[in-house]
C-alpha positions in Angstrom: 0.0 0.0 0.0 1.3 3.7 -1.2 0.9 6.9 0.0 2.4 10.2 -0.8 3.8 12.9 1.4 3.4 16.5 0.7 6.7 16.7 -2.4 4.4 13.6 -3.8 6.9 11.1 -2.9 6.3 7.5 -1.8 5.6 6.5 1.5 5.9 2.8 1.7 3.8 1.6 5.0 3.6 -1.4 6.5 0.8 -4.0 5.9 -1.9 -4.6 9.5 -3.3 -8.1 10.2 -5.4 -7.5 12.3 -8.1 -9.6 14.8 -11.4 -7.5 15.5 -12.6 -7.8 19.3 -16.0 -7.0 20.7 -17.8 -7.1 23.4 -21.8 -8.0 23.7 -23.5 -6.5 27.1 -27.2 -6.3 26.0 -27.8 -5.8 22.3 -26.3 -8.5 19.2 -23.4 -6.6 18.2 -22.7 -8.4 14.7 -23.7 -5.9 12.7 -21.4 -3.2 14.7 -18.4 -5.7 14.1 -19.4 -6.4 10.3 -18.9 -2.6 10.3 -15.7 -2.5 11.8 -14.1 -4.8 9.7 -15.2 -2.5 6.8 -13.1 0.6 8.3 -10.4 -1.6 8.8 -10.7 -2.7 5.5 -10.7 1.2 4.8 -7.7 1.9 6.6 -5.7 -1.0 4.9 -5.9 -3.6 7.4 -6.1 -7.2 6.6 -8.7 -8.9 8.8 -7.7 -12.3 10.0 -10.6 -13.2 12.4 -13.7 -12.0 14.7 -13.7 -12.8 18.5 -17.0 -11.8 20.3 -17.4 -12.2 24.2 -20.6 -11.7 26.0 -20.4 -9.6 29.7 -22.5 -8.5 32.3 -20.3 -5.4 32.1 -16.6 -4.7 31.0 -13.6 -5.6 32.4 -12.2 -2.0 34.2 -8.2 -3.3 33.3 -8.5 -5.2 30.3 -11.8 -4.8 28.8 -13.0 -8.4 28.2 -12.2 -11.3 30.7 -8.9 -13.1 31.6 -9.8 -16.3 29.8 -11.0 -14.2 26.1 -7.2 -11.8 26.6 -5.1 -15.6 26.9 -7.4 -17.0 24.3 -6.8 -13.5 21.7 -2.8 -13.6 23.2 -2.5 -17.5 21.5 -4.7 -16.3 18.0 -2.2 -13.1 17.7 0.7 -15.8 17.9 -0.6 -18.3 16.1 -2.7 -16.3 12.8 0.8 -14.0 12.5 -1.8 -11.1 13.9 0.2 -7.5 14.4 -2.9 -6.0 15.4 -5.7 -6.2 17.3 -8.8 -4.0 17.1 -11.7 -3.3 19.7 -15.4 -2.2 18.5 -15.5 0.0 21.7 -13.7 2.4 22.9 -10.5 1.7 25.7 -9.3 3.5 28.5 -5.5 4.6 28.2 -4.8 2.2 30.7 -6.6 -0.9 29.5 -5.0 -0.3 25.8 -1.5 -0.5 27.5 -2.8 -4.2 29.9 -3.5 -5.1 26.6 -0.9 -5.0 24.6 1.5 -6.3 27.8 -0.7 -9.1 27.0 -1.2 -9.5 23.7 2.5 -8.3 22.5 0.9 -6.4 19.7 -0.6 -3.2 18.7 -3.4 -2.7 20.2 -6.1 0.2 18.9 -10.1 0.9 19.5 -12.7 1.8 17.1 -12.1 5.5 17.8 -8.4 5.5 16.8 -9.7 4.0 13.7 -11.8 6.1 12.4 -9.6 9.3 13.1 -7.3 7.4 11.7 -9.2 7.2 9.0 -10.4 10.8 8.8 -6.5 12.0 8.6 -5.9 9.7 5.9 -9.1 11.4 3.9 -8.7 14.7 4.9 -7.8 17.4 2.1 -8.6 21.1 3.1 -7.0 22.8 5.7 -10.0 22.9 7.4 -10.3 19.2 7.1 -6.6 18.5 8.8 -7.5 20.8 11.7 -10.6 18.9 12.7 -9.4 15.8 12.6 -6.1 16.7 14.6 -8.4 18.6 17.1 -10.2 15.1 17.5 -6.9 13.2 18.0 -5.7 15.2 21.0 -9.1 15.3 22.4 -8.8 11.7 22.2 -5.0 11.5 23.7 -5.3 14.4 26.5 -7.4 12.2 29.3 -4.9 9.3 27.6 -1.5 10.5 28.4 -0.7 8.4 31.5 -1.8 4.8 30.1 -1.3 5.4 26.3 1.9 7.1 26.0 4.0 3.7 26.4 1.9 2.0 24.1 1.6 4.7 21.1 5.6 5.1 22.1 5.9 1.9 20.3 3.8 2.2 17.1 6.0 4.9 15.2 3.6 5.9 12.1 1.8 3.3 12.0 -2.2 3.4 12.7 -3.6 5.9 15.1 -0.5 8.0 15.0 -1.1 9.1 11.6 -2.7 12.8 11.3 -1.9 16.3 9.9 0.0 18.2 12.4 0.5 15.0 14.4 2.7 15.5 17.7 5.4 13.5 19.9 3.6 11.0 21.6 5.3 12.2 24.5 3.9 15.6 24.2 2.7 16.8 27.6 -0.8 17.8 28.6 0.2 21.8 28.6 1.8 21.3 25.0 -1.5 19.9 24.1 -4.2 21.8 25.4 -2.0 24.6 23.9 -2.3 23.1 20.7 -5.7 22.5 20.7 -6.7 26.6 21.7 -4.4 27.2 18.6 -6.8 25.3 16.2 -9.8 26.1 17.6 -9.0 29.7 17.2 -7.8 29.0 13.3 -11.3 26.9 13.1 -13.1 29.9 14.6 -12.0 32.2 11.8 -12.8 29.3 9.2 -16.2 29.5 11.0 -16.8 33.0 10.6 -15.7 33.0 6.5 -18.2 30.7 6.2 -20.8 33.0 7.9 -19.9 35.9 5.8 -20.3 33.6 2.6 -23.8 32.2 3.9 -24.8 35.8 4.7 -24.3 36.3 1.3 -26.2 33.2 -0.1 -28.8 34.4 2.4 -28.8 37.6 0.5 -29.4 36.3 -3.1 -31.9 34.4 -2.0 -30.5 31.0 -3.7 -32.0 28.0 -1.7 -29.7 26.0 0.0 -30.2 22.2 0.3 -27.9 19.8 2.2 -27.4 15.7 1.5 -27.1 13.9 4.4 -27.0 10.2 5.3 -24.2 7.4 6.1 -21.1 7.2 4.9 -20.8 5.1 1.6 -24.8 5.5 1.0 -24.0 7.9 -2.3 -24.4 11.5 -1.5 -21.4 12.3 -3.9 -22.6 10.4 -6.5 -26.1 12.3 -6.6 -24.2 15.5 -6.4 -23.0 14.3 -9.5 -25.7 13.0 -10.9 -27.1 16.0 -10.4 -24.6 18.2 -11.5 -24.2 16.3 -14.9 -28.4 17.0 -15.2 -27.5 20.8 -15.1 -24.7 20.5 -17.7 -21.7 21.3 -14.9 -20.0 18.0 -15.1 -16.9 20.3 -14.8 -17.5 20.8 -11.1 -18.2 17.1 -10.2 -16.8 16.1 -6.7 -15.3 12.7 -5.8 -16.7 9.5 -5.5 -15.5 6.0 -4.7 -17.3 3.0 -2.9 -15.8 3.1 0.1 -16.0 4.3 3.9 -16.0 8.4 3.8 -14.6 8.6 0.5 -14.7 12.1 1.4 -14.3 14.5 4.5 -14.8 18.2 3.3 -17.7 19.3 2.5 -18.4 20.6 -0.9 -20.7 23.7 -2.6 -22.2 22.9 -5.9 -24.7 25.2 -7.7 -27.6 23.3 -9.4 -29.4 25.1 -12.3 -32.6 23.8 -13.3 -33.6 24.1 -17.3 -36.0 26.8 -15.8 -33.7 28.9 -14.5 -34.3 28.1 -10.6 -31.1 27.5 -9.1 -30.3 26.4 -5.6 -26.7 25.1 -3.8 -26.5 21.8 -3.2 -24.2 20.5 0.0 -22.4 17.2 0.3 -21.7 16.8 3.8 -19.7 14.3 5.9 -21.3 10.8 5.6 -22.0 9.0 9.5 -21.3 5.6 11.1 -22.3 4.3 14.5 -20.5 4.9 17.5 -18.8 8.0 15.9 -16.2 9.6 18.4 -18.0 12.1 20.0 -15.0 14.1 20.0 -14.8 14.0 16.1 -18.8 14.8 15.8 -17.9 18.2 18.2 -14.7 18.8 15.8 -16.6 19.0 12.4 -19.6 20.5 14.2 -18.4 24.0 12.7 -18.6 22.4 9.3 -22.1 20.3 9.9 -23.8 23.7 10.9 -24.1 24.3 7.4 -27.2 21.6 7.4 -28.6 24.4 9.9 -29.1 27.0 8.1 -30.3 24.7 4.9 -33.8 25.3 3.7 -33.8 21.5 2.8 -32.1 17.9 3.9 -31.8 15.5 1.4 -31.5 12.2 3.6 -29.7 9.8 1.2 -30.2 6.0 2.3 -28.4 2.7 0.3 -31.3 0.9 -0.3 -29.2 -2.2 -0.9 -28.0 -2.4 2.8 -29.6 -5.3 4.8 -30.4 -2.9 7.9 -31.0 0.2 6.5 -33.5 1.2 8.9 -30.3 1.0 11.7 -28.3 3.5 9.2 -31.2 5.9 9.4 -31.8 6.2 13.2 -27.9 6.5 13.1 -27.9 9.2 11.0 -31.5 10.8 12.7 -29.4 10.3 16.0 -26.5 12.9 14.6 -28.8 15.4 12.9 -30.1 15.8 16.3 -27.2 16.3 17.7 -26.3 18.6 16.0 -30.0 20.5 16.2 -31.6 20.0 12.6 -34.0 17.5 13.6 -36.8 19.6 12.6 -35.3 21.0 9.4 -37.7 20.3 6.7 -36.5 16.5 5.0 -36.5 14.1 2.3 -35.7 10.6 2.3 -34.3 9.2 -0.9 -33.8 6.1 -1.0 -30.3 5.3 -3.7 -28.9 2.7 -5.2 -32.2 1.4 -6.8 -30.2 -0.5 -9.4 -29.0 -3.0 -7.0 -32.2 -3.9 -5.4 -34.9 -6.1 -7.1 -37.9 -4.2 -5.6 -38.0 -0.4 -4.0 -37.6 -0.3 -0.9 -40.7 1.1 1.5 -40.2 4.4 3.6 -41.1 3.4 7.5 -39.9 6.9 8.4 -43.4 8.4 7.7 -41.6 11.1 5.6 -41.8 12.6 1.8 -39.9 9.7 0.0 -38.0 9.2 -3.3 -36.5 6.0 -4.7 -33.6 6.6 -6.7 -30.2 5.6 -8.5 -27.7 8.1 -9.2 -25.8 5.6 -11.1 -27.9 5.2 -13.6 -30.4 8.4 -13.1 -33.4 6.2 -12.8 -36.1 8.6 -10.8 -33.8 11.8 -10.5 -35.8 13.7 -12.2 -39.0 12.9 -9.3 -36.0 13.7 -7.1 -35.6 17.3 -8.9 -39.2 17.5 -8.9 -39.4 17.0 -5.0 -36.9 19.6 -4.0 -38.0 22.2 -6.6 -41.8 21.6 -4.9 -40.4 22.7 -1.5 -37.7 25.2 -1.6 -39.6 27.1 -4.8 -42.9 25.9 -3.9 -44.1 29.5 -2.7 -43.6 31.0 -5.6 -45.9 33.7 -6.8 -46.8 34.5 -10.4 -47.8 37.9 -11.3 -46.6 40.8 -13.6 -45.1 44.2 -12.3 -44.6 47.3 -13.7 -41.6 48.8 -12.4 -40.7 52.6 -13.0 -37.7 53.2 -15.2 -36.3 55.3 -12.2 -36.4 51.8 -10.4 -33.9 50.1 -12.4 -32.6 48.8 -8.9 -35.7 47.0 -8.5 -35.6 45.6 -11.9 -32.2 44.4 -12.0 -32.8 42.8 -8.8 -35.8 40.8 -10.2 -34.0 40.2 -13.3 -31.6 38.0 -11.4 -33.7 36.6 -8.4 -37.0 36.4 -10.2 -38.0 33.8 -13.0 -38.6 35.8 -15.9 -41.4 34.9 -18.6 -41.9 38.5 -20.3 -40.4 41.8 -20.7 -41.3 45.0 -22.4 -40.6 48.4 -22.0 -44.0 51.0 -21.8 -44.2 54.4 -21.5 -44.8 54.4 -17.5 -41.7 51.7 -17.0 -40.8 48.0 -17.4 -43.7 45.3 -17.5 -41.7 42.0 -16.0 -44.2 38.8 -15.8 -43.1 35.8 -14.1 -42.8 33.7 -11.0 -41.3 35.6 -8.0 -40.1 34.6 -4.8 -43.3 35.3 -2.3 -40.8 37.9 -0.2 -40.5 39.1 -3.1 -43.8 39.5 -4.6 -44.7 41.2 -0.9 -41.9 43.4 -1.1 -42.7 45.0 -4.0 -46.5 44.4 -4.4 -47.0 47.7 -5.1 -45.9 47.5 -8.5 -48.3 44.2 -9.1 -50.7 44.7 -12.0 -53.6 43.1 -13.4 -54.3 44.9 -16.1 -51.4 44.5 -18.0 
């Protein structure tokens, strides 16, 4: 596996074989660990085996019992296993027991997926949150989990844009960490000054959400191809957040309506909370979003566990009763359309092969353009701010110039037809 540094050359790294560890307390935990091997997968790791022990309640020094750490200690020697990988999240001091016992790397679900999110991470922006998330992660760490990281070089988990000693101390940290938040807070408030001005334009704004890998890049695309921009398409691959940073795309309809579509950060259970508070600056775009687009593989087995997963982190983060849409991709792969049991406005989709977009087109258009007002205005020539303004905001049908000023007919944004209702004529 190849990766490049920042003069683009190679960085050879070493191949992971890893054995996946989880532990059940109440609820079947298959599915979590099916998941896990996938961002292990994503990360690069080799998956040699699944061990699953069932508890009361965990272990406070190792986790999982005496009998499942021998048992994992003897697989590690005998499968040739360098790592081993826990679907919950460890104590500093129980990852250190651990690998005194297992006499191998030893990393949780949360150093995974940062791990993960350095690797994918592109903007500036990006970097920062992630590394903000890793010393989150490491400050209540340092005693128990500096030995252990000591020991693991550049290898998973230590991986990350700006990434530190693991020897730092807690001062040289939480020093570091003011320092980005500051540099995010001045990302955060460009961003306010450019929604200020979407605000002002009046362009709609509608965000695509849902879990990672369900295709929210791919319908950007799909959508952006529709609109003739296939010059501005965004990345896509089938894999576990192919993508980090969220993206802007405009969307012009063959009407002339136009709205900017947003391809957020996909989600995945049990995501660090300290990784959900990092990009919370970036998700606050879905807040201030006149629509969410909640895209759902409709090939997944349990979709319905994906979508209370992602329901659970759009709550968090306070759009819970932003207006929504499910949309339900990846159509092609299924032999029948799935069935909302959400209760909400559905689509069934396939932004592979564009079967249904335009139902999908049709559903946003009805609610971020569906108060539109149609009417004709007759705006005085010494006006022409007022008609320049419509010209650009308004969806314009006719135009002609009379003696008393400039007849504009069309469908205009209610605000807009209140705003100016004074010029509204019938007659004309």
């Amino acid at each position: 596996m190849l990766r490049f540094n920042e003069n683009n050359e190679i960085i050879r790294e070493e191949e992971y074989n890893a054995i996946l560890v989880g532990l059940q307390l109440k609820e079947d935990i298959s599915r979590s660990m099916d998941e896990l091997e996938g961002l292990a997968e994503a990360a690069g790791i080799t998956v040699l085996g699944q061990v699953i022990q069932s508890m009361e309640k965990p272990n406070t020094a190792t986790f999982i019992g005496s009998g499942k750490v021998k048992e994992i200690a003897e697989m590690c020697e005998n499968m040739e296993a360098d790592t081993v990988i826990f679907d919950s999240e460890l104590s500093g001091a129980q990852l250190r027991n651990l690998e005194d016992a297992f006499g191998v790397r030893v990393i949780d679900r949360t150093i995974l997926i940062l791990d993960i999110f350095a690797r994918r991470a592109t903007s500036r922006e990006g970097k920062l949150q992630v590394e903000l998330a890793q010393l989150k992660y490491r400050l209540p760490r340092l005693t128990g989990f500096g030995k252990s990281l000591s020991r693991l070089g550049g290898g998973i988990g230590t991986r990350g844009p700006g990434e530190k000693k693991l020897e730092t101390d807690r001062r040289h940290i939480e020093g570091r960490m003011e320092d980005i938040k500051a540099e995010l807070l001045k990302s955060r408030k460009t961003r306010q000054v450019q929604r200020s001005g979407r605000e002002k334009s009046g362009v709609p704004v509608v965000a695509l959400m849902g879990y990672t890998n369900s295709g929210k890049s791919a319908l950007m695309n799909r959508m952006l191809s529709m609109s003739d921009r296939e010059e501005k398409r965004v990345m896509e691959k089938d894999m576990l957040f192919a993508t980090l940073d969220t993206s802007h795309r405009e969307i012009v309809l063959e009407n002339g309506d136009r709205f900017i579509l947003i391809d957020t950060v996909g989600f995945v259970s049990k995501l660090p909370h300290s990784l959900v508070e990092a990009f919370k600056s970036t998700l606050e775009e879905v807040l201030y979003a006149d629509l969410l687009v909640h895209v759902v593989d409709s090939s997944y087995d349990d979709r319905e566990f994906q979508i209370k997963v992602t329901d659970k982190v759009i709550g968090e983060i306070g759009a819970a009763d932003k207006e929504k849409i499910m949309v339900y991709n990846k159509l092609d792969l299924v032999s029948e359309p799935p069935i909302d049991s959400t209760g909400s406005e559905y689509v069934c989709v396939s932004a592979l092969t564009g079967e249904n977009m335009d139902q999908l087109v049709e559903a946003i258009v009805s609610h971020v353009f569906g108060d539109r007002v149609n009417a004709v205005m007759l705006i005085p020539y010494d006006r022409g701010d007022i008609t320049s303004y419509l010209c650009e905001n308004a969806r314009i049908e006719r135009m002609e110039y009379e003696n008393e000023g400039t007849v504009i007919g069309g469908s205009f944004e209610k605000s807009d037809y209140m705003k100016y209702f004074a010029y509204v004529r019938e007659d004309i």
